[in-house]
The first five atom37 places (N, CA, C, CB, O) and aatype in JSON, in Angstrom:
{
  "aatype": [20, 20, 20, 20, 20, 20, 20, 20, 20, 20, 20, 20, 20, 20, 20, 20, 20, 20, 20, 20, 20, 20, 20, 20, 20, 20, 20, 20, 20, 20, 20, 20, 20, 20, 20, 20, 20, 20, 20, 20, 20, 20, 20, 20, 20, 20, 20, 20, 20, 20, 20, 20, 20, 20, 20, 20, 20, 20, 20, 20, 20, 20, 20, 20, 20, 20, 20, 20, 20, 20, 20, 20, 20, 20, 20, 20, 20, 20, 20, 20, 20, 20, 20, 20, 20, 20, 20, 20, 20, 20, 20, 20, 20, 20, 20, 20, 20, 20, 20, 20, 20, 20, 20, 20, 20, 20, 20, 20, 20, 20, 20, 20, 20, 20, 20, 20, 20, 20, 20, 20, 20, 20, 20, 20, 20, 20, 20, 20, 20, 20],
  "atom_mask": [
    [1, 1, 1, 1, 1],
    [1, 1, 1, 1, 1],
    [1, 1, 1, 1, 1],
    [1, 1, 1, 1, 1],
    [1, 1, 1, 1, 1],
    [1, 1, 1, 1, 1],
    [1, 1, 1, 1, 1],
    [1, 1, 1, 1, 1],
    [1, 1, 1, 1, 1],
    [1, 1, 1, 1, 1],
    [1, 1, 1, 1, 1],
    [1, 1, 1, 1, 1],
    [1, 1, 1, 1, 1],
    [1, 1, 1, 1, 1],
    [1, 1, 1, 1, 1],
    [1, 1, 1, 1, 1],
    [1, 1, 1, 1, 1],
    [1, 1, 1, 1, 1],
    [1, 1, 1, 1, 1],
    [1, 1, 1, 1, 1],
    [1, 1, 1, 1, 1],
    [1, 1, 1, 1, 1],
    [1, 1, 1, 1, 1],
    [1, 1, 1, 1, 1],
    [1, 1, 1, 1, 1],
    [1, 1, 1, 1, 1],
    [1, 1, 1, 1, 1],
    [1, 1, 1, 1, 1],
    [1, 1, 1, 1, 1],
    [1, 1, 1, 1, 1],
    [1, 1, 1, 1, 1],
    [1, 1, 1, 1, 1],
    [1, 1, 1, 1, 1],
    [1, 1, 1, 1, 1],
    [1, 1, 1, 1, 1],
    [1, 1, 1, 1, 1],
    [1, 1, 1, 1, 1],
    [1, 1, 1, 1, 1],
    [1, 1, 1, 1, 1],
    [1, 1, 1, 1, 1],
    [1, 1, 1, 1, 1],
    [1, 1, 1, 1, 1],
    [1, 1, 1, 1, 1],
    [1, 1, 1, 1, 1],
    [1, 1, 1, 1, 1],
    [1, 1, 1, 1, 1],
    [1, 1, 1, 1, 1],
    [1, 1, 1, 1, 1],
    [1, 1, 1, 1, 1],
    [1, 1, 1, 1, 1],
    [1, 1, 1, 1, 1],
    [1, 1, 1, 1, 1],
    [1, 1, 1, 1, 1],
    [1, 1, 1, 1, 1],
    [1, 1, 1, 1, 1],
    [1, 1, 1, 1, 1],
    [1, 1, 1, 1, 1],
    [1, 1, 1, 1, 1],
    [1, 1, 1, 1, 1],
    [1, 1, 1, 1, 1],
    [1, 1, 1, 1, 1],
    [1, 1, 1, 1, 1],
    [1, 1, 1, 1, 1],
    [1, 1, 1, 1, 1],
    [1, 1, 1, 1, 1],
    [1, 1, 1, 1, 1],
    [1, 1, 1, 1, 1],
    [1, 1, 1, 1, 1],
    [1, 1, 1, 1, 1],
    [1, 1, 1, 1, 1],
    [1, 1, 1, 1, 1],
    [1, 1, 1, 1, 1],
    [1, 1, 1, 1, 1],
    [1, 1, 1, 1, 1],
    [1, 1, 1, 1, 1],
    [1, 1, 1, 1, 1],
    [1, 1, 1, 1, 1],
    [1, 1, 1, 1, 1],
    [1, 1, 1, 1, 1],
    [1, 1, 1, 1, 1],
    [1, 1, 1, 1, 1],
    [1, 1, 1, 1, 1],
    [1, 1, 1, 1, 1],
    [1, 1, 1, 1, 1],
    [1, 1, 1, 1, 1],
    [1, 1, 1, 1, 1],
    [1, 1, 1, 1, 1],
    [1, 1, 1, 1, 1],
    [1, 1, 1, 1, 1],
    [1, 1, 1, 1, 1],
    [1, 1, 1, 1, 1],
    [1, 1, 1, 1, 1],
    [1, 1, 1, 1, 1],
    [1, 1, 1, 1, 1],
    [1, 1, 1, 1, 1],
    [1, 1, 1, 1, 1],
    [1, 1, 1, 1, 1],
    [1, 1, 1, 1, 1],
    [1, 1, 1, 1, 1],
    [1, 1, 1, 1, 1],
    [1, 1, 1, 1, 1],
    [1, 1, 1, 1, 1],
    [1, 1, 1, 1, 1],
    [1, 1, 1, 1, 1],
    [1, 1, 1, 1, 1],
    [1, 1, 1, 1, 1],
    [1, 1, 1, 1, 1],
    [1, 1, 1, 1, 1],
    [1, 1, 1, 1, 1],
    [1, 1, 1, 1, 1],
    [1, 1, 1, 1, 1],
    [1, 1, 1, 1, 1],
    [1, 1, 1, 1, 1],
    [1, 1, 1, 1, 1],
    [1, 1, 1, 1, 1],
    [1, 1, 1, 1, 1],
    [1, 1, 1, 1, 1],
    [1, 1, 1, 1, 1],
    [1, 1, 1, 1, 1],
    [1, 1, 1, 1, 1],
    [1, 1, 1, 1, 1],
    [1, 1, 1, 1, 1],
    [1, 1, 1, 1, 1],
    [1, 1, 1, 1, 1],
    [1, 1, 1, 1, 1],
    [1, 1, 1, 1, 1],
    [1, 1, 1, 1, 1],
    [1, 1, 1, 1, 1],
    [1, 1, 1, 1, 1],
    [1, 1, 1, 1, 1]
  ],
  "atom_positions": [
    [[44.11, 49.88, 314.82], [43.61, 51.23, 314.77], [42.33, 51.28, 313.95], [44.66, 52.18, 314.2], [42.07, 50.51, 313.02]],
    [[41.41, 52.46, 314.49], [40.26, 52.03, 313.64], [40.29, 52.71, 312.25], [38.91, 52.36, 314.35], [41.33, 53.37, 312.16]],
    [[39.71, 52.77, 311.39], [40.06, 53.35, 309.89], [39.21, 54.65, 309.99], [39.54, 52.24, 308.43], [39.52, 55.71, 309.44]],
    [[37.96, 54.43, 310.84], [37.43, 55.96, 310.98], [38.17, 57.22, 311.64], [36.24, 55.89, 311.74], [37.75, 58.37, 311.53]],
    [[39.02, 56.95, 312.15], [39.54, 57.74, 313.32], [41.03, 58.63, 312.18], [40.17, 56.34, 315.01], [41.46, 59.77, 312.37]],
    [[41.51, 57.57, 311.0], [42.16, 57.88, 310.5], [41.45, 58.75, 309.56], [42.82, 57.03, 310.27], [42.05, 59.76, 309.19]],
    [[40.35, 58.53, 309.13], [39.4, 59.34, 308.14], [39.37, 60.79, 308.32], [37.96, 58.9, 308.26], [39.53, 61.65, 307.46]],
    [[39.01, 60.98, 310.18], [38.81, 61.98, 310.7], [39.83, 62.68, 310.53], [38.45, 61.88, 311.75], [39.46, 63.85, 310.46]],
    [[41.21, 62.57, 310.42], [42.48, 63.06, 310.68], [42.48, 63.44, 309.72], [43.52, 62.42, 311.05], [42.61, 64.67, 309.76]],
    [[42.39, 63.02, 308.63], [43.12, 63.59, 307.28], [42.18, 64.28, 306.86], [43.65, 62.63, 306.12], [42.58, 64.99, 305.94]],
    [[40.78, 64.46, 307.14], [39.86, 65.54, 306.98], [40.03, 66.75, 307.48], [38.81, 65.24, 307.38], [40.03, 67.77, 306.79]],
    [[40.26, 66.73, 309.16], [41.25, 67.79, 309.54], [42.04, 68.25, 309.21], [41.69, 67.77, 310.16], [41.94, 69.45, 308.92]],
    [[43.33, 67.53, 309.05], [44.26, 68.32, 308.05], [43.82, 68.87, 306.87], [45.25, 67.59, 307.62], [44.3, 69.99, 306.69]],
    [[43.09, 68.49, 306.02], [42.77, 69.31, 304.41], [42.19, 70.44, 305.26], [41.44, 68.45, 302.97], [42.51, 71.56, 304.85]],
    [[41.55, 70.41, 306.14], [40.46, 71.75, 306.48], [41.45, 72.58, 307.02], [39.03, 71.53, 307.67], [41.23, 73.75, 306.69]],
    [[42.48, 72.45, 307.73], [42.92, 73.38, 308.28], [44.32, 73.91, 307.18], [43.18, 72.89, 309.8], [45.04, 74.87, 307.46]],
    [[44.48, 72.99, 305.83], [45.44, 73.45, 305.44], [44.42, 74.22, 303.95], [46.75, 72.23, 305.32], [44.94, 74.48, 302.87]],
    [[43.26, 74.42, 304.2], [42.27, 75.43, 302.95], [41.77, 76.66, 304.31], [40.28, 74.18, 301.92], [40.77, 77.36, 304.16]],
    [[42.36, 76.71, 305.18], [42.04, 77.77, 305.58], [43.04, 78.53, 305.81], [41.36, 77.69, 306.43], [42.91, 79.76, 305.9]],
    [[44.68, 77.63, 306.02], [45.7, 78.71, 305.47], [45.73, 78.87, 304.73], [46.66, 78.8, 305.47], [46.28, 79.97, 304.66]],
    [[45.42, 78.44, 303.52], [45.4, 79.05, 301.81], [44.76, 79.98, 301.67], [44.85, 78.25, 300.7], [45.1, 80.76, 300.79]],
    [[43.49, 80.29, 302.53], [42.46, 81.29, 302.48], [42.76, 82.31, 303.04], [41.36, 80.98, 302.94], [42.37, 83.4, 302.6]],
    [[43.78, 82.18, 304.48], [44.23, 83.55, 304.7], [45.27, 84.01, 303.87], [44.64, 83.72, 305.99], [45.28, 85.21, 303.62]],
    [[46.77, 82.79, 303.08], [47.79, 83.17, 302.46], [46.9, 84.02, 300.85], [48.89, 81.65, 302.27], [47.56, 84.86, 300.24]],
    [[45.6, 83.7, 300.41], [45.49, 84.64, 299.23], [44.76, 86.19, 299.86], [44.43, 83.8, 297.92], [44.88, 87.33, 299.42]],
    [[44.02, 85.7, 301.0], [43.63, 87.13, 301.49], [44.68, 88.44, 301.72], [43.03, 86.87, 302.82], [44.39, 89.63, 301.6]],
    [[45.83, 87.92, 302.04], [46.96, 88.71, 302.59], [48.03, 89.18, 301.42], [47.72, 87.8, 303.71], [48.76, 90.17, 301.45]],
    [[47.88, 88.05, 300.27], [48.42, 88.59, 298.82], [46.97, 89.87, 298.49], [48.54, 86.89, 297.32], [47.18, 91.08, 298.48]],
    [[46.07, 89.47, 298.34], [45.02, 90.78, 297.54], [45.29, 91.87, 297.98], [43.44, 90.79, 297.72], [45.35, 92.81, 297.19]],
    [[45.61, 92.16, 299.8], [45.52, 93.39, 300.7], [46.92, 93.61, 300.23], [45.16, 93.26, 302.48], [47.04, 94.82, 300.02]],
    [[47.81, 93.1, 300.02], [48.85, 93.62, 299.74], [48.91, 94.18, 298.29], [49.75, 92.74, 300.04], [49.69, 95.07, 297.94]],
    [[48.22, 93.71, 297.7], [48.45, 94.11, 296.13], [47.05, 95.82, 295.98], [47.81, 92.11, 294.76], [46.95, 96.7, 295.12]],
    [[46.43, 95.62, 296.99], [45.57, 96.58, 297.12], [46.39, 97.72, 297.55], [44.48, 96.22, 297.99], [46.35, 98.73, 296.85]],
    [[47.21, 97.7, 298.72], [47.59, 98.61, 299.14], [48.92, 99.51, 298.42], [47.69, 98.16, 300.28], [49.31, 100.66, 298.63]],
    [[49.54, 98.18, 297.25], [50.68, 98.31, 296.74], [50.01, 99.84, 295.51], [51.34, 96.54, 296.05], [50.82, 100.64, 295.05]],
    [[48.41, 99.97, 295.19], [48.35, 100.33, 294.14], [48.69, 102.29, 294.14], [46.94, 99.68, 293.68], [47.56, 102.49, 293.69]],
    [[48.92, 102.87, 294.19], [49.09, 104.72, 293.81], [48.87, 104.75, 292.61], [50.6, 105.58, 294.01], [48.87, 103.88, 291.74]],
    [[48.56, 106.49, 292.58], [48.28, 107.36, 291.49], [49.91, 107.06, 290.65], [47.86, 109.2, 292.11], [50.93, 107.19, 291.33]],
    [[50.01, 106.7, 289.31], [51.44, 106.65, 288.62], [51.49, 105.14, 288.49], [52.83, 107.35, 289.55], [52.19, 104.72, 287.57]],
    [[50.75, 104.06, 289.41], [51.47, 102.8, 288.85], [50.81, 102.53, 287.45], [51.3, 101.42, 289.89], [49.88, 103.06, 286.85]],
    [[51.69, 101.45, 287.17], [51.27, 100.8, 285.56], [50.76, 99.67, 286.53], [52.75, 100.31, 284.04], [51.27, 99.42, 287.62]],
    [[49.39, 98.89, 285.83], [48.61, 98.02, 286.24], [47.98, 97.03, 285.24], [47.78, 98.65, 286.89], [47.51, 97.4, 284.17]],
    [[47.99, 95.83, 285.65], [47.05, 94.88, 284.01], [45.53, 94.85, 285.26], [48.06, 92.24, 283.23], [45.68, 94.74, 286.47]],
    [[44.39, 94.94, 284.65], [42.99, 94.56, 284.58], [43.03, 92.92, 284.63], [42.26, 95.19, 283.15], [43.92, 92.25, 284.11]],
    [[42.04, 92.43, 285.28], [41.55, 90.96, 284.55], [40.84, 90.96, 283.51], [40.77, 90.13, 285.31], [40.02, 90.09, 283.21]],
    [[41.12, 91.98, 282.87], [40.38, 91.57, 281.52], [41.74, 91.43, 280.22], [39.02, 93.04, 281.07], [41.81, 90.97, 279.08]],
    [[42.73, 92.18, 281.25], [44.01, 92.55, 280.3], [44.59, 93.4, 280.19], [43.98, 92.55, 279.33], [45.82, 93.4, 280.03]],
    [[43.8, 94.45, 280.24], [43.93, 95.89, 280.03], [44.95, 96.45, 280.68], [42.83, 96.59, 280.36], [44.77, 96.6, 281.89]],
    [[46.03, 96.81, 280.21], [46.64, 97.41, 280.75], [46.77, 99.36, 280.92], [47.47, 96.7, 280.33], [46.02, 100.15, 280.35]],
    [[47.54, 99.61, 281.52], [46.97, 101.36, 281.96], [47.82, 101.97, 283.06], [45.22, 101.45, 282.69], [48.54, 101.23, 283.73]],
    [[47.78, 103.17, 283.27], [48.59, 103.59, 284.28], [47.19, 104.72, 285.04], [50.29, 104.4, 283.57], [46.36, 105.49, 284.56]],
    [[47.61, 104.19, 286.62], [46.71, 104.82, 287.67], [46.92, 105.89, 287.47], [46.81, 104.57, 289.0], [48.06, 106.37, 287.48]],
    [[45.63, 106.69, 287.2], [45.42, 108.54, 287.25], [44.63, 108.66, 288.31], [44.59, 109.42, 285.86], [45.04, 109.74, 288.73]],
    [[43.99, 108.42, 288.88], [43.11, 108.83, 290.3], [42.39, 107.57, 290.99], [41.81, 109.98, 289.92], [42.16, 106.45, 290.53]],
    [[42.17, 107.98, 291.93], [41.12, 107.24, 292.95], [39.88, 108.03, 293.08], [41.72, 107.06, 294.47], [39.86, 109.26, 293.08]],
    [[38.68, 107.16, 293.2], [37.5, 107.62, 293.81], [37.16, 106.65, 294.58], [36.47, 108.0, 292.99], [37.11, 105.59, 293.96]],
    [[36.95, 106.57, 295.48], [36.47, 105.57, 296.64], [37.07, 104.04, 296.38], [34.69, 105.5, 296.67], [38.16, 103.5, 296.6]],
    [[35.86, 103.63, 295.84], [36.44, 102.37, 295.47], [36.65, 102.09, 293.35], [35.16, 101.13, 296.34], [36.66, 101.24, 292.46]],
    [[36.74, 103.1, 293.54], [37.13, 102.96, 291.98], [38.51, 103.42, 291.42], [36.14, 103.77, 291.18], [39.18, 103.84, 292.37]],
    [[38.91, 103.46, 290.74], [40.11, 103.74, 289.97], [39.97, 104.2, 288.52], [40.91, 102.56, 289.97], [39.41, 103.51, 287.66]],
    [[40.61, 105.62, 288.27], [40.38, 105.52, 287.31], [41.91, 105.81, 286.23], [39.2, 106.29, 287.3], [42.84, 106.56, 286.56]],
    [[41.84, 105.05, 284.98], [43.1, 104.38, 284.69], [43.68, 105.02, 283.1], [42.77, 102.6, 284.69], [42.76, 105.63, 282.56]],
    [[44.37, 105.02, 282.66], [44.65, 105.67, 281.32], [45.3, 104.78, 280.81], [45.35, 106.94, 281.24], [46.33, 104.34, 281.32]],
    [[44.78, 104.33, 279.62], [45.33, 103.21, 278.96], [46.21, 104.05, 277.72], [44.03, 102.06, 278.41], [47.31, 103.58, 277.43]],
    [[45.87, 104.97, 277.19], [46.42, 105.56, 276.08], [46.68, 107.54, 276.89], [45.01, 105.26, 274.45], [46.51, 108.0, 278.02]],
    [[47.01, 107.98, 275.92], [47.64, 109.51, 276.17], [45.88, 109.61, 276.22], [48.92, 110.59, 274.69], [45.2, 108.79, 275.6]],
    [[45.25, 110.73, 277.01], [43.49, 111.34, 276.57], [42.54, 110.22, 277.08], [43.11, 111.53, 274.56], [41.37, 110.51, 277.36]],
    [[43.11, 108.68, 277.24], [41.6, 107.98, 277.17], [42.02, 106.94, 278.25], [41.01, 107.21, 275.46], [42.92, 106.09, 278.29]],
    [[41.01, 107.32, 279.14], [40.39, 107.26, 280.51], [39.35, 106.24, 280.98], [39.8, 108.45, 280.7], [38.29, 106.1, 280.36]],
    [[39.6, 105.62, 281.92], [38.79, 104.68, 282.03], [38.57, 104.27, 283.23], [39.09, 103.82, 281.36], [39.58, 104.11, 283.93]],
    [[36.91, 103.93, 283.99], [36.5, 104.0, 285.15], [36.49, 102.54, 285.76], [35.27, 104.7, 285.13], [35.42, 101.93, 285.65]],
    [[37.45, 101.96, 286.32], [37.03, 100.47, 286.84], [36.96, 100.22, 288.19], [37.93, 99.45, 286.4], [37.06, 101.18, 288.95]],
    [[36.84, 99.41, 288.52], [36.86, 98.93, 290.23], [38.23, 98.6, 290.41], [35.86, 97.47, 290.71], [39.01, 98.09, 289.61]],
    [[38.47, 99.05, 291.9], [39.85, 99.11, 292.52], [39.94, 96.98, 292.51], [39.81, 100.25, 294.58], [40.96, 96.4, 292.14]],
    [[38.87, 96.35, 292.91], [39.15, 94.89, 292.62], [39.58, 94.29, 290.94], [37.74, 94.19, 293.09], [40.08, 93.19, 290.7]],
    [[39.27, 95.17, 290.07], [39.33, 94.13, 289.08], [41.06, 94.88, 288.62], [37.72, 94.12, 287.7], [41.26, 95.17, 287.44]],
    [[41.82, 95.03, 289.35], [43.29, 95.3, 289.37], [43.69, 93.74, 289.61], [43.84, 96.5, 290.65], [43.18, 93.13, 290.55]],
    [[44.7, 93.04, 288.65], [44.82, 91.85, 289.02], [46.5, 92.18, 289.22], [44.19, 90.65, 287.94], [47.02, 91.24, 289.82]],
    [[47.2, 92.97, 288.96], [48.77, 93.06, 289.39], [49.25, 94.62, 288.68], [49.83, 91.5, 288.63], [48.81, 95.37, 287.81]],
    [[50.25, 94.6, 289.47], [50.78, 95.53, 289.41], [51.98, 95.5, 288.59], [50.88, 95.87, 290.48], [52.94, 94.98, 289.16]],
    [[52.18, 95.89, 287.52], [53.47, 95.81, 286.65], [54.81, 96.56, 287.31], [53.13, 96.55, 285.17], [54.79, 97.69, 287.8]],
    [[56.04, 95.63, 287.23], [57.21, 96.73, 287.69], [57.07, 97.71, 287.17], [58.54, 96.51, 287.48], [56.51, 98.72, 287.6]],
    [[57.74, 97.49, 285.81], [58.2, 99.0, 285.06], [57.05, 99.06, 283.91], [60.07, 99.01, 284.24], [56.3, 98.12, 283.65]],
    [[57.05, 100.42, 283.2], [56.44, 100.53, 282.35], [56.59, 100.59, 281.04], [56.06, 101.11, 282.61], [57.44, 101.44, 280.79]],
    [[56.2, 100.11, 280.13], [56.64, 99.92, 279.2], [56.92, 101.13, 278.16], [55.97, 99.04, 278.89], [55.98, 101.75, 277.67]],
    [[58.39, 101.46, 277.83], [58.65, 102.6, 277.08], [57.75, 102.66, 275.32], [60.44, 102.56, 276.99], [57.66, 101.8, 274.44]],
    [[57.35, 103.77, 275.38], [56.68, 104.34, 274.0], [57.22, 104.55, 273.16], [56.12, 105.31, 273.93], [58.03, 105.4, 273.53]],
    [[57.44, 104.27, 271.61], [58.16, 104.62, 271.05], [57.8, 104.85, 269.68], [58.96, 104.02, 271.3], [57.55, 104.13, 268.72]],
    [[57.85, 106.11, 269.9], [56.79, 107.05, 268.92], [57.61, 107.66, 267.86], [55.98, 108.37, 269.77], [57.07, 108.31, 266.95]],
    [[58.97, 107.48, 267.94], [59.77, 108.28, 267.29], [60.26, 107.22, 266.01], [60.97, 108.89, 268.33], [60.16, 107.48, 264.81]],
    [[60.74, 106.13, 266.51], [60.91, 104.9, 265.76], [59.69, 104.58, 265.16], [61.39, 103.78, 266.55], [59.76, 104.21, 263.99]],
    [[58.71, 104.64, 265.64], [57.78, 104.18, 264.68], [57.2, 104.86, 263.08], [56.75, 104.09, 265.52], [56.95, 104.42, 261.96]],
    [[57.19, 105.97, 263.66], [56.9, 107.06, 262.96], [58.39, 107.43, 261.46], [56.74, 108.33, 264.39], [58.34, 107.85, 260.31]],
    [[59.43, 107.01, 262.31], [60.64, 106.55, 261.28], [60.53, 105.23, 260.21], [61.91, 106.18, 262.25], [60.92, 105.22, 259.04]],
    [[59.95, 104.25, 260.85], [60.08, 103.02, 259.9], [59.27, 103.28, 258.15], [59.2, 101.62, 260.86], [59.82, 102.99, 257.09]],
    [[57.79, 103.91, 258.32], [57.3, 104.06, 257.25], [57.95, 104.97, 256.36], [56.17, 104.31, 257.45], [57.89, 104.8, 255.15]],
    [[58.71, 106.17, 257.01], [59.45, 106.95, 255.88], [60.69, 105.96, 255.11], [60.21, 108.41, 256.64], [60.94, 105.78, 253.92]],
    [[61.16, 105.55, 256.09], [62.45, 104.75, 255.64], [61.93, 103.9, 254.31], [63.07, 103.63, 256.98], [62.6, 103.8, 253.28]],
    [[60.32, 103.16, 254.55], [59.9, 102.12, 253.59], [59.59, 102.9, 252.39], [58.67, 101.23, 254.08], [59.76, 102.36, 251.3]],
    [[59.08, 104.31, 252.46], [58.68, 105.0, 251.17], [59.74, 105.32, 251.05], [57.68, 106.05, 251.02], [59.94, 105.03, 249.87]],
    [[60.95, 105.88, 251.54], [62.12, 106.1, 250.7], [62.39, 104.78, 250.18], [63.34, 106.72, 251.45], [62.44, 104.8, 248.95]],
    [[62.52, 104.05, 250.49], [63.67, 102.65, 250.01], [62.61, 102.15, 248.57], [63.86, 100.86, 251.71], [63.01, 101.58, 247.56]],
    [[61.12, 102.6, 248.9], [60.07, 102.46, 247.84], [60.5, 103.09, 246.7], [58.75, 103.02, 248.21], [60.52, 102.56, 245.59]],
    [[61.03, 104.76, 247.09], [61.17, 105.46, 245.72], [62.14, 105.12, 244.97], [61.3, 106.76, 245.78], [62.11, 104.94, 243.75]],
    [[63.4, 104.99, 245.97], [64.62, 104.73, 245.3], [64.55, 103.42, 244.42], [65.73, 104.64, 246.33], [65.43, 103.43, 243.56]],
    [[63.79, 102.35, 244.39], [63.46, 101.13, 243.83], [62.67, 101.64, 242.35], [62.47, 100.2, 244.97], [63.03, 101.27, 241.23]],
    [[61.54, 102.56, 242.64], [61.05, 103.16, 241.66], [61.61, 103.68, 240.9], [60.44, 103.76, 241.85], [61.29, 103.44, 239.74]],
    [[62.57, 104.53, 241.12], [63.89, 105.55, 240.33], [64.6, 104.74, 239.58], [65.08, 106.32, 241.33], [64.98, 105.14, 238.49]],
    [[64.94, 103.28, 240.07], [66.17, 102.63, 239.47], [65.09, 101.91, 237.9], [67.11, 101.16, 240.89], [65.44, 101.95, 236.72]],
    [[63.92, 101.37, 238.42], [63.62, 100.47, 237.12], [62.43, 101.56, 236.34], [62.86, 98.6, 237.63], [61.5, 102.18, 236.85]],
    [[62.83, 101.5, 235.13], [61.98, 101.97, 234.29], [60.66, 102.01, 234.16], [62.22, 101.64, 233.55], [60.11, 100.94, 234.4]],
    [[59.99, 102.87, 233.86], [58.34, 102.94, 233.51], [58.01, 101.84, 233.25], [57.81, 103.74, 232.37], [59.02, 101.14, 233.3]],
    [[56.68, 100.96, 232.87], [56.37, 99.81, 232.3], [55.55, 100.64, 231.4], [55.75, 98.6, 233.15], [54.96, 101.65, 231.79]],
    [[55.52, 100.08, 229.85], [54.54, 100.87, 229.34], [53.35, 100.09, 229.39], [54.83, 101.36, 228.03], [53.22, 98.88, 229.57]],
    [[52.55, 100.91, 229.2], [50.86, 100.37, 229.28], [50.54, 100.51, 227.72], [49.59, 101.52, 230.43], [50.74, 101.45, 226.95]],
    [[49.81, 98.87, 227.5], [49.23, 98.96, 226.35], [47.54, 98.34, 226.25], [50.23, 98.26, 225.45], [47.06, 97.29, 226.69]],
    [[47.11, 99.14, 225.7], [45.11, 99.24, 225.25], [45.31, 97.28, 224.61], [44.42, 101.15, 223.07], [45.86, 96.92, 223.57]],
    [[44.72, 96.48, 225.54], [44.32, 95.34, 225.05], [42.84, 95.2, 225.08], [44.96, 94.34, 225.71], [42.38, 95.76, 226.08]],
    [[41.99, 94.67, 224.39], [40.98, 94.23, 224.52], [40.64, 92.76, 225.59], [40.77, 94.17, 223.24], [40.84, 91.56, 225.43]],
    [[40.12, 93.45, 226.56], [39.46, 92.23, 227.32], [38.9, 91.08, 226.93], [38.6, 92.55, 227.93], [37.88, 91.19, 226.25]],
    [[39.25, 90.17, 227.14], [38.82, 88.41, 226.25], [37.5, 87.78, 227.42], [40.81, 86.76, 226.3], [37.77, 87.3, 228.52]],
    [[36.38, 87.9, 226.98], [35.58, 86.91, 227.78], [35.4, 86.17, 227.91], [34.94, 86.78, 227.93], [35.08, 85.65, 226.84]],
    [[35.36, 85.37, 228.89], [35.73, 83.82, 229.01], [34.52, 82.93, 228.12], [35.75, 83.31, 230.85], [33.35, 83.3, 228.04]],
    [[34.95, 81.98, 227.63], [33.87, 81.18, 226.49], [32.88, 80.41, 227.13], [34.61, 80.08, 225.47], [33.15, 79.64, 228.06]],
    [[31.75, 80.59, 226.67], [30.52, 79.8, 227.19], [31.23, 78.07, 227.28], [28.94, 80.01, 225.87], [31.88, 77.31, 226.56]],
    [[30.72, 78.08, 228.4], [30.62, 76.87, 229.21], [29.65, 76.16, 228.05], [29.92, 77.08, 230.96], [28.66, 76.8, 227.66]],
    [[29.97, 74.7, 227.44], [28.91, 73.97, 226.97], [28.07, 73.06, 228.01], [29.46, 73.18, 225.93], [28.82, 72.25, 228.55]],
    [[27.04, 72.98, 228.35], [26.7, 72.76, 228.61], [26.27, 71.0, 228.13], [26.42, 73.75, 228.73], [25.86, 70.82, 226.99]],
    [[26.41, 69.7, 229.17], [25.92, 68.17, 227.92], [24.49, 68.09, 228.52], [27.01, 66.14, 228.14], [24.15, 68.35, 229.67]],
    [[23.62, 67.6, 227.36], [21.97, 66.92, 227.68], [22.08, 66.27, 227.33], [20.72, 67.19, 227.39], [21.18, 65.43, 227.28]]
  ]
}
């Protein structure tokens, strides 16, 4: 058999198996395009994550926080998150009281320190050798 003929073959095959790859990611994007509505939670390729508040043509525009809004391209959507991640504003807002209470009660138990007037000591000249 000649060795060119085998050359040819397996060149064919790579070519025809990078052009199903090319339609299998074309057909993931359109799907992830079409998957997107007003309400989903979405990550950016930059990271960003956000939940869809509107469409304008080809843009999207996205809310990453409660008020703050943000204008990107419907392409730079890299997935679509299942669920969204719960807020939790109530617990948080609990932990620091809990730490200043548990602060005071620590304060309450040990006594004042008294403060006493010392004179500051300056550190002694460096001798210098010649």
């Amino acid at each position: 058999m000649d060795p060119n003929i085998i050359l040819f073959g397996a060149l064919g095959v790579m070519i025809v198996f990078m052009f199903m790859n090319n339609k299998k990611r074309k057909k993931q994007a359109e799907d992830l395009q079409t998957s997107i509505v007003v309400g989903s939670y979405v990550m950016l390729t930059s990271g960003i994550y956000g939940t869809v508040a509107a469409f304008e043509g080809d843009k999207v525009i996205l809310e990453t926080a409660p008020g703050t809004k943000l204008v990107v391209n419907k392409l730079a959507i890299r997935q679509v998150e299942a669920n969204k991640p719960a807020t939790a504003k109530a617990p948080a807002a609990a932990k620091p009281a809990a730490k200043k209470a548990s602060a005071n009660k620590a304060a309450a138990k040990k006594p004042a320190a008294k403060t006493t007037s010392t004179a500051v000591k300056k550190p002694a000249a460096k001798k210098s050798a010649k």
